[in-house]
PDB file as gemmi writes it, atoms N, CA and C in Angstrom:
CRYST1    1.000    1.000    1.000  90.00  90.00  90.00 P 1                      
ATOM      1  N   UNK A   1       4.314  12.663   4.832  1.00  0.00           N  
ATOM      2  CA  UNK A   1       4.053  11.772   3.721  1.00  0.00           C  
ATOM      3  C   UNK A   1       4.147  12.551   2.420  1.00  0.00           C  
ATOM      4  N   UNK A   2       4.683  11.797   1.370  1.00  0.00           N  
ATOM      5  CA  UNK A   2       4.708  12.661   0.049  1.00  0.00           C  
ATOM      6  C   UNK A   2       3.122  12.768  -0.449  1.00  0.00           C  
ATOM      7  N   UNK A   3       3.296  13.815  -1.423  1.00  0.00           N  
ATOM      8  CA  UNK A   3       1.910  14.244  -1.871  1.00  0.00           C  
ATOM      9  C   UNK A   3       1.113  13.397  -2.516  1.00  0.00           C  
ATOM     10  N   UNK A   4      -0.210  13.172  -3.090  1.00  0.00           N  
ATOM     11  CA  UNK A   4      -0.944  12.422  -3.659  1.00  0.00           C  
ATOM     12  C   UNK A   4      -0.762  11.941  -4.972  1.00  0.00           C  
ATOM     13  N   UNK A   5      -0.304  10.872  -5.311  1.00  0.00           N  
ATOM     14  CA  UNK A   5      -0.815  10.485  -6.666  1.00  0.00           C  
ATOM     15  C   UNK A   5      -1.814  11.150  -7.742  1.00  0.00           C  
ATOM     16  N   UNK A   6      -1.056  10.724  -8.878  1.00  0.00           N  
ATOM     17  CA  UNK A   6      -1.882  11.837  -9.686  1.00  0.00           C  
ATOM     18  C   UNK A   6      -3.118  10.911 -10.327  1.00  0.00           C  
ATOM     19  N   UNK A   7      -4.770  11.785 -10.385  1.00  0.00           N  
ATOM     20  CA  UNK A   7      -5.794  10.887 -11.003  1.00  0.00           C  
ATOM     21  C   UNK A   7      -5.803   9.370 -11.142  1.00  0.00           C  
ATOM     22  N   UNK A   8      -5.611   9.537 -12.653  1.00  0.00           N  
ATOM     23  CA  UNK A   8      -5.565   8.560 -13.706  1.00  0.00           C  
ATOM     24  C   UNK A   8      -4.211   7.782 -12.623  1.00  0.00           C  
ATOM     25  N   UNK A   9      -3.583   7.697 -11.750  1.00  0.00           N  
ATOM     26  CA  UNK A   9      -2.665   6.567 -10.989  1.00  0.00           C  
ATOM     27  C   UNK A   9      -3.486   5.799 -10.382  1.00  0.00           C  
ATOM     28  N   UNK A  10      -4.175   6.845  -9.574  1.00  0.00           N  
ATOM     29  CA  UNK A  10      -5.267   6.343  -7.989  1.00  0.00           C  
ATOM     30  C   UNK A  10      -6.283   5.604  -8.874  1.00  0.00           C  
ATOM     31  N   UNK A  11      -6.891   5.876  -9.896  1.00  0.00           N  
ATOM     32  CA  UNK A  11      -8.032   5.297 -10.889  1.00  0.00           C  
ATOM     33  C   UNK A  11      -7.337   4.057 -11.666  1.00  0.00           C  
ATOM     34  N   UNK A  12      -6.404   3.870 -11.877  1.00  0.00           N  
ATOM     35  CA  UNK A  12      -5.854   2.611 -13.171  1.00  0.00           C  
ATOM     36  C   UNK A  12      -5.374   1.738 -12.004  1.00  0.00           C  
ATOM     37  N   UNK A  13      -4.996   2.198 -10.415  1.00  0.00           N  
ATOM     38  CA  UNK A  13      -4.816   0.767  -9.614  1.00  0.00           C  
ATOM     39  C   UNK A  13      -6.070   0.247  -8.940  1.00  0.00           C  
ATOM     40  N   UNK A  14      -7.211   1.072  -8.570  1.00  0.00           N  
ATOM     41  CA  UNK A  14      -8.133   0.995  -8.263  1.00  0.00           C  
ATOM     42  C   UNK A  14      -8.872  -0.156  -9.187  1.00  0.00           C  
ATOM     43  N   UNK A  15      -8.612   0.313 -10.418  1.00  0.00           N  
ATOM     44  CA  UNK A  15      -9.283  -0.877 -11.366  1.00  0.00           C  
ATOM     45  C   UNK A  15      -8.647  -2.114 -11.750  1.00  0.00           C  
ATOM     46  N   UNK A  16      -7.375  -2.016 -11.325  1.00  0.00           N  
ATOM     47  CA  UNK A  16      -6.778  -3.342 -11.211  1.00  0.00           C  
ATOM     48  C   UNK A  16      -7.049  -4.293  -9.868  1.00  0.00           C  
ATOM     49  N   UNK A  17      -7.703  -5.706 -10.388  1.00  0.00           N  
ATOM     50  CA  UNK A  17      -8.524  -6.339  -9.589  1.00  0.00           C  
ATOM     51  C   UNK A  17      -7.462  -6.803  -8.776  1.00  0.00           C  
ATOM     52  N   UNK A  18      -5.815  -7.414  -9.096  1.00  0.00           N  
ATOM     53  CA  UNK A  18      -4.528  -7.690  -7.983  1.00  0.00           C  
ATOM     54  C   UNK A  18      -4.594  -6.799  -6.805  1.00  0.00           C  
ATOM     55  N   UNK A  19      -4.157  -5.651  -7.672  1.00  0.00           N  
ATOM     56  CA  UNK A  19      -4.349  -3.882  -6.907  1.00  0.00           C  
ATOM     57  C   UNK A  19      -5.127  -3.977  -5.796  1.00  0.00           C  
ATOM     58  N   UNK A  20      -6.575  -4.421  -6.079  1.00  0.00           N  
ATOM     59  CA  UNK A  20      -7.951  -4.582  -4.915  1.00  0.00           C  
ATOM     60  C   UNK A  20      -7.305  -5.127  -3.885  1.00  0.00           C  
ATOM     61  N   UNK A  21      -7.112  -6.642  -4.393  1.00  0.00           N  
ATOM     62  CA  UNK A  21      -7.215  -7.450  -3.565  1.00  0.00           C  
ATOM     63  C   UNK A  21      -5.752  -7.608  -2.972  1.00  0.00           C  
ATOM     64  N   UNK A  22      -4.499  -6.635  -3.226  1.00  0.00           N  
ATOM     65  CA  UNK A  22      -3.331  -6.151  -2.176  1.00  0.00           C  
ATOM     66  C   UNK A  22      -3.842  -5.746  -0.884  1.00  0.00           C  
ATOM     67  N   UNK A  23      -4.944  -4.348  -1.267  1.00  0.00           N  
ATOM     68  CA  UNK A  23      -5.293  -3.788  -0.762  1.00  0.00           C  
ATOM     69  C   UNK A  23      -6.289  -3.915   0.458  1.00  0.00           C  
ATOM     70  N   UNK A  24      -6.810  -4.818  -0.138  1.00  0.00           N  
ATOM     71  CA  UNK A  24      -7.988  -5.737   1.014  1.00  0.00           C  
ATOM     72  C   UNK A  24      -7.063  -6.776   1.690  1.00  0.00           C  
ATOM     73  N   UNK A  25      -6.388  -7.397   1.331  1.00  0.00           N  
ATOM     74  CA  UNK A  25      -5.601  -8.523   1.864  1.00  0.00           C  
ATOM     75  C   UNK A  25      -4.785  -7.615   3.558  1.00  0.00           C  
ATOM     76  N   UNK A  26      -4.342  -7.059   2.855  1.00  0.00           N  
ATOM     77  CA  UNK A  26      -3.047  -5.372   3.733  1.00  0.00           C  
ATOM     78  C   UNK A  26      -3.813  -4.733   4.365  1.00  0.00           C  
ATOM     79  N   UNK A  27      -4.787  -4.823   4.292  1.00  0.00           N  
ATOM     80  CA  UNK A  27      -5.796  -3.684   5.549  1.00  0.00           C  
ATOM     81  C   UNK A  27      -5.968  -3.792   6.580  1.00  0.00           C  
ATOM     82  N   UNK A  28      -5.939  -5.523   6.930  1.00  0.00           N  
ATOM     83  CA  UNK A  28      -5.750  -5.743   8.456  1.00  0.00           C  
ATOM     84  C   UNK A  28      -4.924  -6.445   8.778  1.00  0.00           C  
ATOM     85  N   UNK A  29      -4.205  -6.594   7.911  1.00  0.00           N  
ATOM     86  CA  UNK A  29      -2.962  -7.515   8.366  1.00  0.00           C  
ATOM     87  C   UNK A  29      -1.807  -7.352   7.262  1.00  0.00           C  
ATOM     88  N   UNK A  30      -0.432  -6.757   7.716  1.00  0.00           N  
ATOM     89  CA  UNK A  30       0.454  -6.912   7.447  1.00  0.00           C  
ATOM     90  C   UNK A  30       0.563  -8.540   6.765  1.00  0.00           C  
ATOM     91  N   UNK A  31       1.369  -8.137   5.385  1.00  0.00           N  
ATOM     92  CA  UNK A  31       1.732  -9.779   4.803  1.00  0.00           C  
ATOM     93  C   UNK A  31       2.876  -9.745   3.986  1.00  0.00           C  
ATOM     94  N   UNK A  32       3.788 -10.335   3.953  1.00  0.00           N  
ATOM     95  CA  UNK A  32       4.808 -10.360   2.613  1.00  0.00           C  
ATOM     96  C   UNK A  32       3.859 -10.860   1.294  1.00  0.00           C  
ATOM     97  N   UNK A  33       5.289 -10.952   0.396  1.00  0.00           N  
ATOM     98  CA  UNK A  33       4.469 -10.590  -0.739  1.00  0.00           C  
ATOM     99  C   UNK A  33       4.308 -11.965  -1.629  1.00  0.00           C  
ATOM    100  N   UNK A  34       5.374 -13.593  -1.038  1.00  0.00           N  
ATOM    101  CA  UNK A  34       4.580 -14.880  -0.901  1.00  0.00           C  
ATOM    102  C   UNK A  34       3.318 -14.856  -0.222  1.00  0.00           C  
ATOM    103  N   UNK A  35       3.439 -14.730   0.896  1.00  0.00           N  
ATOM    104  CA  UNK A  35       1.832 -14.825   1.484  1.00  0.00           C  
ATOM    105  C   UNK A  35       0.549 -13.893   0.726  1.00  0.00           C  
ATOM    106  N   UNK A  36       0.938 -12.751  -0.357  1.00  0.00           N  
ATOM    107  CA  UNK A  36      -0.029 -12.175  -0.664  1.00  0.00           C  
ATOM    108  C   UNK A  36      -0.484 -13.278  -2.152  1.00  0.00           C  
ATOM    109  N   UNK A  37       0.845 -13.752  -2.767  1.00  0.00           N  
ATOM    110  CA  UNK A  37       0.612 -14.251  -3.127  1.00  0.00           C  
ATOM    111  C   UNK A  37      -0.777 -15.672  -3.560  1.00  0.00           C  
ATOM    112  N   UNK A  38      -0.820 -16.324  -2.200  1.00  0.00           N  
ATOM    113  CA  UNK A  38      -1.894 -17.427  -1.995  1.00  0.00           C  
ATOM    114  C   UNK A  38      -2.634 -16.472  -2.065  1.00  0.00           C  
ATOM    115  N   UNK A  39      -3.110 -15.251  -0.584  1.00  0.00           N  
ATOM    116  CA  UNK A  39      -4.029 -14.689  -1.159  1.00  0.00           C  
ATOM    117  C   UNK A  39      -4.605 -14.065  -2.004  1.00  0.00           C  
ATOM    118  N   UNK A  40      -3.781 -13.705  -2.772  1.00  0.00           N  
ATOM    119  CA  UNK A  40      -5.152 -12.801  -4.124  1.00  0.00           C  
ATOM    120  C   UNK A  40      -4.429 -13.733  -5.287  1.00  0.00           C  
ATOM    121  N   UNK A  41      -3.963 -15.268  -5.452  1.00  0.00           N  
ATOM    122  CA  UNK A  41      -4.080 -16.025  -6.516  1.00  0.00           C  
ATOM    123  C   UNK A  41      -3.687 -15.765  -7.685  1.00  0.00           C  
ATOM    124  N   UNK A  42      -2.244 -15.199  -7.351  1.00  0.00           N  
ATOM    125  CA  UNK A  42      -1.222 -14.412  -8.725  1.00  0.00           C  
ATOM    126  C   UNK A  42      -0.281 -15.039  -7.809  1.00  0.00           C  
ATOM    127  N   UNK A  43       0.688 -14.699  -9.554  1.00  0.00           N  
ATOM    128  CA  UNK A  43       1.903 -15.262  -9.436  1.00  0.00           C  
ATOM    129  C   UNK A  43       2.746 -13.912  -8.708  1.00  0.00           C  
ATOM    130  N   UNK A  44       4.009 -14.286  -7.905  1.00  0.00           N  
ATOM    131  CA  UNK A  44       4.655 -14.050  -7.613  1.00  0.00           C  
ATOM    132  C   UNK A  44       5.149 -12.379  -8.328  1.00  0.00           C  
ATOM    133  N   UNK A  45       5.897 -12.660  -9.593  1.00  0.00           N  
ATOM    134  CA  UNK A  45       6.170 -11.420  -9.969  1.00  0.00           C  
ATOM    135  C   UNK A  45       4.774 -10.414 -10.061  1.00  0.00           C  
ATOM    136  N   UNK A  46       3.595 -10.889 -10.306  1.00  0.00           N  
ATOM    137  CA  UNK A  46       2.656 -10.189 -10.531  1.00  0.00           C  
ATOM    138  C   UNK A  46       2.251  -9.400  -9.050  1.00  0.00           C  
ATOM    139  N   UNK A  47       2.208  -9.869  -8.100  1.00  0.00           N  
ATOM    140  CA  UNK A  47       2.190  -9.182  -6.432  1.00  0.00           C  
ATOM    141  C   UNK A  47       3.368  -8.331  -6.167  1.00  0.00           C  
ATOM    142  N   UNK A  48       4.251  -8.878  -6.813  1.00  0.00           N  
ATOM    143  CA  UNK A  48       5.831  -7.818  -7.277  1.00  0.00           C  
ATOM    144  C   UNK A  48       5.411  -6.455  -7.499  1.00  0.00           C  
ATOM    145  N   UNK A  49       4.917  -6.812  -8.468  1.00  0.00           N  
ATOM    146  CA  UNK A  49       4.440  -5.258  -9.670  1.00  0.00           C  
ATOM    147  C   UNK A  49       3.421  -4.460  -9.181  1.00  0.00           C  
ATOM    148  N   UNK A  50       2.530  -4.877  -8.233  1.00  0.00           N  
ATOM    149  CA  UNK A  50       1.677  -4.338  -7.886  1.00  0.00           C  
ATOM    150  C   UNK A  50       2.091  -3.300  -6.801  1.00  0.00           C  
ATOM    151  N   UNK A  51       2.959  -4.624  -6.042  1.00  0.00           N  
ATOM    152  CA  UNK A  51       3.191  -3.953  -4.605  1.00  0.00           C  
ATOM    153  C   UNK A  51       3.937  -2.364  -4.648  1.00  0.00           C  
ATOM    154  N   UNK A  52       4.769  -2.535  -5.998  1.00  0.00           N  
ATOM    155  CA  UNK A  52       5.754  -1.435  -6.029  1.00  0.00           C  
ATOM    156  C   UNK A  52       4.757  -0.346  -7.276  1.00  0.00           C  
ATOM    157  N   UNK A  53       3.606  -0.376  -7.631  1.00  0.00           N  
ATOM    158  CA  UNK A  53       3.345   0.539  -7.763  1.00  0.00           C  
ATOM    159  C   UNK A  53       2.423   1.108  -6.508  1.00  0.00           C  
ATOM    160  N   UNK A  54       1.578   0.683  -5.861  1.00  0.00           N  
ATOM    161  CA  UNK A  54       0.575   0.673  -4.767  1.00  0.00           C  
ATOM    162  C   UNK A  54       2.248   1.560  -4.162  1.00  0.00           C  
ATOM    163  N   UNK A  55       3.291   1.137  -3.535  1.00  0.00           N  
ATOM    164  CA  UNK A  55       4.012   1.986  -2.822  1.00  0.00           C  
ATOM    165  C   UNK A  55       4.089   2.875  -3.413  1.00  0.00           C  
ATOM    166  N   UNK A  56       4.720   3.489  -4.708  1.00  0.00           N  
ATOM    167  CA  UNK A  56       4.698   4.371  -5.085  1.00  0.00           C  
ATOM    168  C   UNK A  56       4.091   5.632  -5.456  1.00  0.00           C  
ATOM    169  N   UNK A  57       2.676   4.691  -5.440  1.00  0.00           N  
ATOM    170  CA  UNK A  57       1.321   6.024  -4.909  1.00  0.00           C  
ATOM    171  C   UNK A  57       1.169   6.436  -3.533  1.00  0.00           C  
ATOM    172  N   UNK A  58       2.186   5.478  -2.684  1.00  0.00           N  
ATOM    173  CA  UNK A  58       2.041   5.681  -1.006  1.00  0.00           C  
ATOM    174  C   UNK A  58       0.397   5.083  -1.092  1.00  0.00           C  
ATOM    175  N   UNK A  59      -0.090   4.166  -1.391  1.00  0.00           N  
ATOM    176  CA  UNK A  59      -1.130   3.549  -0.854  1.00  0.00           C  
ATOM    177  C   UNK A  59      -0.799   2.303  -0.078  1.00  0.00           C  
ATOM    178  N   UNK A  60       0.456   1.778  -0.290  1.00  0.00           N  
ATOM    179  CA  UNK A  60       0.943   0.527   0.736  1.00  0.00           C  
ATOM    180  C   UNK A  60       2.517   1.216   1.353  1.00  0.00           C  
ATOM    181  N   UNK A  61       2.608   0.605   2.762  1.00  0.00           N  
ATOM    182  CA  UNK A  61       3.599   0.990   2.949  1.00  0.00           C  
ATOM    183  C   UNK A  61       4.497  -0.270   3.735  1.00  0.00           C  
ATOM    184  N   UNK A  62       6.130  -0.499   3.281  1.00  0.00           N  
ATOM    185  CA  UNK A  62       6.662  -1.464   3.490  1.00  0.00           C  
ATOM    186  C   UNK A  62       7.253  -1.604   5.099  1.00  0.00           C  
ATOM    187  N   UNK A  63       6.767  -2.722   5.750  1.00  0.00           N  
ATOM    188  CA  UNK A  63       7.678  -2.957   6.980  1.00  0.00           C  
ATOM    189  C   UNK A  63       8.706  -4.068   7.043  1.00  0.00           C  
ATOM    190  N   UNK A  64       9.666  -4.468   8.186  1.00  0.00           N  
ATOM    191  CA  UNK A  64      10.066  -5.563   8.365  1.00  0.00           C  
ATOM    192  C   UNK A  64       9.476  -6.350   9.470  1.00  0.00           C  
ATOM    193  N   UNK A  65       9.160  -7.599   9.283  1.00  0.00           N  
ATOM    194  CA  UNK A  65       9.363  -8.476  10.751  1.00  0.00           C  
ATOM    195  C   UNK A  65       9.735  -9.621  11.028  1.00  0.00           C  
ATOM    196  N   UNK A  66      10.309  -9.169  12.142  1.00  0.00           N  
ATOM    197  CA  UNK A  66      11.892 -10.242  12.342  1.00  0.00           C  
ATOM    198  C   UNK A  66      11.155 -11.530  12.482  1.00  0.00           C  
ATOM    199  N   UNK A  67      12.091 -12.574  12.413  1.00  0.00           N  
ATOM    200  CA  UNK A  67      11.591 -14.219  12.251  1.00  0.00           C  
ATOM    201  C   UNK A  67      12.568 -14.125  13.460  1.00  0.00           C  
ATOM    202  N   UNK A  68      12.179 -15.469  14.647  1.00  0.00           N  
ATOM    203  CA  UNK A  68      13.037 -15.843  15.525  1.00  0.00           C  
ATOM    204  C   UNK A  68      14.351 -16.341  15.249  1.00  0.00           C  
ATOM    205  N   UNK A  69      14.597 -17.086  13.649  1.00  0.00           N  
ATOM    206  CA  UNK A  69      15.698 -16.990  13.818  1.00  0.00           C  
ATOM    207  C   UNK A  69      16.769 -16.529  13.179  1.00  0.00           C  
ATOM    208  N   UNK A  70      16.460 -14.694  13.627  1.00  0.00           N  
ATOM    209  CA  UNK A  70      17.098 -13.664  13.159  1.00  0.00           C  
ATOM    210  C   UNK A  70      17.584 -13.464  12.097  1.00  0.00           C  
ATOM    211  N   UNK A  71      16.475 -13.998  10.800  1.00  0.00           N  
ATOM    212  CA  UNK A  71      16.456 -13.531  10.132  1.00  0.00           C  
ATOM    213  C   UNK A  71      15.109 -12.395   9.724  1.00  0.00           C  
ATOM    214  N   UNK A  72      14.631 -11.904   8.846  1.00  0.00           N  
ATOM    215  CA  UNK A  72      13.514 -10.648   8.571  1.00  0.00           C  
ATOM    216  C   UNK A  72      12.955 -10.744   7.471  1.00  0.00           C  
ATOM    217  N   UNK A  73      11.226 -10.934   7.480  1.00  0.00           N  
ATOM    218  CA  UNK A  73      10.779 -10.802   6.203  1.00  0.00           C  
ATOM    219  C   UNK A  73      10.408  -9.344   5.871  1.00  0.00           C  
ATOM    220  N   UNK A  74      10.138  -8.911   4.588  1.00  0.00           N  
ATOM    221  CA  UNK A  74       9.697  -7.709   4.275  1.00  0.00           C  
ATOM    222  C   UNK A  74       8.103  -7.464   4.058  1.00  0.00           C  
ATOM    223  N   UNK A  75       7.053  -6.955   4.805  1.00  0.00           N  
ATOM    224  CA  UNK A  75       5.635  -7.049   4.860  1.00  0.00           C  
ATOM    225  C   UNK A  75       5.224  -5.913   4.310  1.00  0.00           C  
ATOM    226  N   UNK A  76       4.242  -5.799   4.039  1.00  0.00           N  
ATOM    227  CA  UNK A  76       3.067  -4.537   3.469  1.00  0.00           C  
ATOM    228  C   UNK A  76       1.969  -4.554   4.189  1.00  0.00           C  
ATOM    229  N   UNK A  77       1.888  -3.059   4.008  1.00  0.00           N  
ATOM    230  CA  UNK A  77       0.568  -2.348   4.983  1.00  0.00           C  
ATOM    231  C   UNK A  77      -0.111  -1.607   4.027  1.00  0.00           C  
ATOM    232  N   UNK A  78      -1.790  -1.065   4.338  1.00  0.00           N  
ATOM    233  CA  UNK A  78      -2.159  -0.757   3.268  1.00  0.00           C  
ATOM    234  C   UNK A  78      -2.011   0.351   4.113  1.00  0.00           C  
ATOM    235  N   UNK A  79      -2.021   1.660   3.123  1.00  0.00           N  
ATOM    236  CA  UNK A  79      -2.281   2.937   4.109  1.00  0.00           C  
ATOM    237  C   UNK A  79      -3.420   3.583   4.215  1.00  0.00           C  
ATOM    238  N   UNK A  80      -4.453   2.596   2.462  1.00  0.00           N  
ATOM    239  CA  UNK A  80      -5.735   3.791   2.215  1.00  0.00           C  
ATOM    240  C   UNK A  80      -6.237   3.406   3.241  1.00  0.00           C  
ATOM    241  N   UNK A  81      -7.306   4.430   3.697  1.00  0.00           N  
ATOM    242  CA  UNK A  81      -8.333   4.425   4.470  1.00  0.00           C  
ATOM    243  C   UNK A  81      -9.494   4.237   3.667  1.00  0.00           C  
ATOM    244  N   UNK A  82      -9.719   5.333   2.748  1.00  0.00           N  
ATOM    245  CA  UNK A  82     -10.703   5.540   1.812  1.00  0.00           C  
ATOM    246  C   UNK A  82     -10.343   6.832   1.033  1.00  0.00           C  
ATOM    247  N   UNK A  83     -11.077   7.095  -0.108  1.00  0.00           N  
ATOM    248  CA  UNK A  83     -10.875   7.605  -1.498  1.00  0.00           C  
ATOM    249  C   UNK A  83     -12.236   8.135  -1.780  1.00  0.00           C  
ATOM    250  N   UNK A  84     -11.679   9.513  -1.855  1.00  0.00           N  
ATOM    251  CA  UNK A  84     -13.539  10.028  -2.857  1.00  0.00           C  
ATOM    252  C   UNK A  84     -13.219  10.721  -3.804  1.00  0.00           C  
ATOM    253  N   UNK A  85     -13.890  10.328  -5.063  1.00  0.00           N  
ATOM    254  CA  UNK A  85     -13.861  11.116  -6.077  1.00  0.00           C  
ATOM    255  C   UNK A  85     -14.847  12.402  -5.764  1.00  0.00           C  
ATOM    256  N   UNK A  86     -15.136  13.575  -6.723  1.00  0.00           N  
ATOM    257  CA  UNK A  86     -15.303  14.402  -7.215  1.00  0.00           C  
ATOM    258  C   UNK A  86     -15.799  14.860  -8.719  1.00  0.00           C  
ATOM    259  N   UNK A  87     -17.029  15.162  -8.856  1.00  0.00           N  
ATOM    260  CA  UNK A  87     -16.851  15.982 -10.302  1.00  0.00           C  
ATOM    261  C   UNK A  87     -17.839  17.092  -9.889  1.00  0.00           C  
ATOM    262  N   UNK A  88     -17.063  18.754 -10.415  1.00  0.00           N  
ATOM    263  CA  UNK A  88     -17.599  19.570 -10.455  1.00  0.00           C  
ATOM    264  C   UNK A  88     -17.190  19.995 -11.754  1.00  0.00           C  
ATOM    265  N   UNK A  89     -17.305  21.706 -11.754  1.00  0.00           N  
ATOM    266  CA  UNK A  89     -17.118  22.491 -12.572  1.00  0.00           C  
ATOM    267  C   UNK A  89     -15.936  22.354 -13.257  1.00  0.00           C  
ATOM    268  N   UNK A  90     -14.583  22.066 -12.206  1.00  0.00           N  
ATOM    269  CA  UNK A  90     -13.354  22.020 -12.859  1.00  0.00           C  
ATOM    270  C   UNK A  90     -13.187  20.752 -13.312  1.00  0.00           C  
ATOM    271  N   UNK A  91     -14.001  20.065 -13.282  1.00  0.00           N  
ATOM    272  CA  UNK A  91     -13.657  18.186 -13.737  1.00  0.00           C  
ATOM    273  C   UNK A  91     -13.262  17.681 -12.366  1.00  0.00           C  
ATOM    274  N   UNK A  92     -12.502  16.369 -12.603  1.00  0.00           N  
ATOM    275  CA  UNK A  92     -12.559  15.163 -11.430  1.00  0.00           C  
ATOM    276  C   UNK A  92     -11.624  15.862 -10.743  1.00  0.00           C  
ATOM    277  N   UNK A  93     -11.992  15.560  -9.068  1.00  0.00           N  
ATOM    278  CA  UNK A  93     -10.685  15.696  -8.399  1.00  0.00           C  
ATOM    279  C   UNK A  93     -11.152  14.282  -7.156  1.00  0.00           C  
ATOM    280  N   UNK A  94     -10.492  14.439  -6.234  1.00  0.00           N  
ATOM    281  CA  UNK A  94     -10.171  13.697  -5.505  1.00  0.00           C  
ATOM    282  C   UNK A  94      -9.364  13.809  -3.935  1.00  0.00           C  
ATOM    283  N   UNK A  95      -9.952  12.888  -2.972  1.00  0.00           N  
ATOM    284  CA  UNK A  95      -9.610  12.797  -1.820  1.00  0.00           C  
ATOM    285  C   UNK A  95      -9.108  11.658  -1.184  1.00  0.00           C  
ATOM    286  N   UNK A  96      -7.480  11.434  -0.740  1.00  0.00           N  
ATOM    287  CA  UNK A  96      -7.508  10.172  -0.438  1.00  0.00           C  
ATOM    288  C   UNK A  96      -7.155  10.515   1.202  1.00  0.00           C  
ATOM    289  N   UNK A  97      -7.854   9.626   2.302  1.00  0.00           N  
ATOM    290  CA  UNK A  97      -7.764   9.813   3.541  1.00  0.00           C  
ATOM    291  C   UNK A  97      -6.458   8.133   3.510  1.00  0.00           C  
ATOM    292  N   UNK A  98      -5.796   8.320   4.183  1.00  0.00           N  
ATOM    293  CA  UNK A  98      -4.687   7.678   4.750  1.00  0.00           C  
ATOM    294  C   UNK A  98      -4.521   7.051   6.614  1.00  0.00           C  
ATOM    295  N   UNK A  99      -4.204   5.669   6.545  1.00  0.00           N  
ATOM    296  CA  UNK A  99      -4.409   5.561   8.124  1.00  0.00           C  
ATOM    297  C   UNK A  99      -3.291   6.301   9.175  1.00  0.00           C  
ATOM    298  N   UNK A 100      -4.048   6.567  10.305  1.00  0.00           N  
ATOM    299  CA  UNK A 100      -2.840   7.326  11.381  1.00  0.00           C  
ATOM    300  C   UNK A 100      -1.448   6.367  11.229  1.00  0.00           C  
ATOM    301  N   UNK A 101       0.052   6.787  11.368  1.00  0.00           N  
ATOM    302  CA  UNK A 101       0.694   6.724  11.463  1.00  0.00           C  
ATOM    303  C   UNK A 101       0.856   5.545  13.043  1.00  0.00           C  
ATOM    304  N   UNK A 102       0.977   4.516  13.088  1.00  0.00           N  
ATOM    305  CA  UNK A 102       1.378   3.712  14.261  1.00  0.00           C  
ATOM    306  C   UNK A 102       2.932   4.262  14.909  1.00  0.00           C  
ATOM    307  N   UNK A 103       3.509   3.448  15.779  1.00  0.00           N  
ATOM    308  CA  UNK A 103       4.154   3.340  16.461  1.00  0.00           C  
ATOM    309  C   UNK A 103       5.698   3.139  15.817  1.00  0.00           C  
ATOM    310  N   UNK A 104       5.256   1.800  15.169  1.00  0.00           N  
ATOM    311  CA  UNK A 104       6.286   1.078  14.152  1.00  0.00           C  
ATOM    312  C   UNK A 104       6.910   2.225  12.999  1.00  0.00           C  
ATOM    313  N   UNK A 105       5.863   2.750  12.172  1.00  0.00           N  
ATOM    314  CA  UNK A 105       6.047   3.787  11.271  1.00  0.00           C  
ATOM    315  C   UNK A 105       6.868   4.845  11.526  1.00  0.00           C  
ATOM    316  N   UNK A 106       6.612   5.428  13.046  1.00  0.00           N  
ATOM    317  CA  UNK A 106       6.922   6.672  13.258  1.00  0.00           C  
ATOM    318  C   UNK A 106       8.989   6.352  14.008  1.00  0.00           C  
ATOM    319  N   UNK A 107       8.755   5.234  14.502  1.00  0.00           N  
ATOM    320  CA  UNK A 107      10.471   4.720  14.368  1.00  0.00           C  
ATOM    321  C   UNK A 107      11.119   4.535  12.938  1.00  0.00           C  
ATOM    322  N   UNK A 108      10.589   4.201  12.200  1.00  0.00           N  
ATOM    323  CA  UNK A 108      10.646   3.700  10.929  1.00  0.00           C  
ATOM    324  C   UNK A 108      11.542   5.021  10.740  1.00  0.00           C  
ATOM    325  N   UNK A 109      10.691   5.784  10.543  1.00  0.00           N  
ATOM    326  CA  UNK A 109      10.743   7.350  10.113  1.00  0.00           C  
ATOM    327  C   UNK A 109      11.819   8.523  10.501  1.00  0.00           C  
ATOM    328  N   UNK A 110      11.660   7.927  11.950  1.00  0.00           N  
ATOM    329  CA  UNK A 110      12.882   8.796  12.895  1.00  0.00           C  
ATOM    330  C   UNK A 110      14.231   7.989  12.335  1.00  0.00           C  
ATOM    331  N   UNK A 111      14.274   6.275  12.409  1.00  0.00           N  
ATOM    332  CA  UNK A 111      15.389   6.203  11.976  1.00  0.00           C  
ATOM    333  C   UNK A 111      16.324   6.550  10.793  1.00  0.00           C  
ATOM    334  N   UNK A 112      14.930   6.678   9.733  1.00  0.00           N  
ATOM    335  CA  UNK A 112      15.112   6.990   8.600  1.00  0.00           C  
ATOM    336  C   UNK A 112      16.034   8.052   8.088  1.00  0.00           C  
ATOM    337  N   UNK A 113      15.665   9.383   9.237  1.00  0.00           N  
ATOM    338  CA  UNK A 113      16.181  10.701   9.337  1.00  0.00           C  
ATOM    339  C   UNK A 113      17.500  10.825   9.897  1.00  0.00           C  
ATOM    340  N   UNK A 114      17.922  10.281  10.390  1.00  0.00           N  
ATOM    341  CA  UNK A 114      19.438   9.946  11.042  1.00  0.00           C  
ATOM    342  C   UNK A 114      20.294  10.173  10.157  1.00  0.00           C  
TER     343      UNK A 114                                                      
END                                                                             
């Protein structure tokens, strides 16, 4: 997995209430990003914007799943597990734990490398 997001990333989506509720929505269930839509009660482009920054911190990660009739929607997974801040001597730092890698992912991945 690429390295961690920097601070002020993990902190400015955290406080975005869409952001949350991607994140809670994606934790136990894979959803495209109409269906995230109903759930967290934004418009369309706005679950857009989210989704592709949340990926880009690697806090969501994108799958496909096929429809019977062969066609494929595109779904999201959340990856956080959980997040701890930090303040010591050197100022804030931070820990983000990430979920194990499934089955799906790790094909994902191999095919990826081909």
């Amino acid at each position: 997995m690429s390295e961690d997001p920097p601070l002020e990333t993990v902190v400015s989506l955290l406080d975005d209430e869409y952001a949350r509720a991607i994140l809670e929505a994606t934790r136990t269930e894979p959803m495209s990003a109409n269906e995230l839509t109903d759930r967290c009660d934004a418009a369309l482009s706005t679950v857009c914007r989210r989704l592709e920054r949340l990926e880009d911190a690697n806090l969501v990660r994108e799958r496909t799943r096929p429809r019977p009739d062969g066609h494929h929607d595109t779904i999201y997974v959340a990856t956080l597990e959980e997040a701890r801040f930090h303040l010591d001597e050197d100022g804030f730092s931070f820990d983000l734990r990430r979920r194990d890698e499934d089955a799906a992912d790790r094909l994902q991945r191999l095919w990826g490398d081909l």
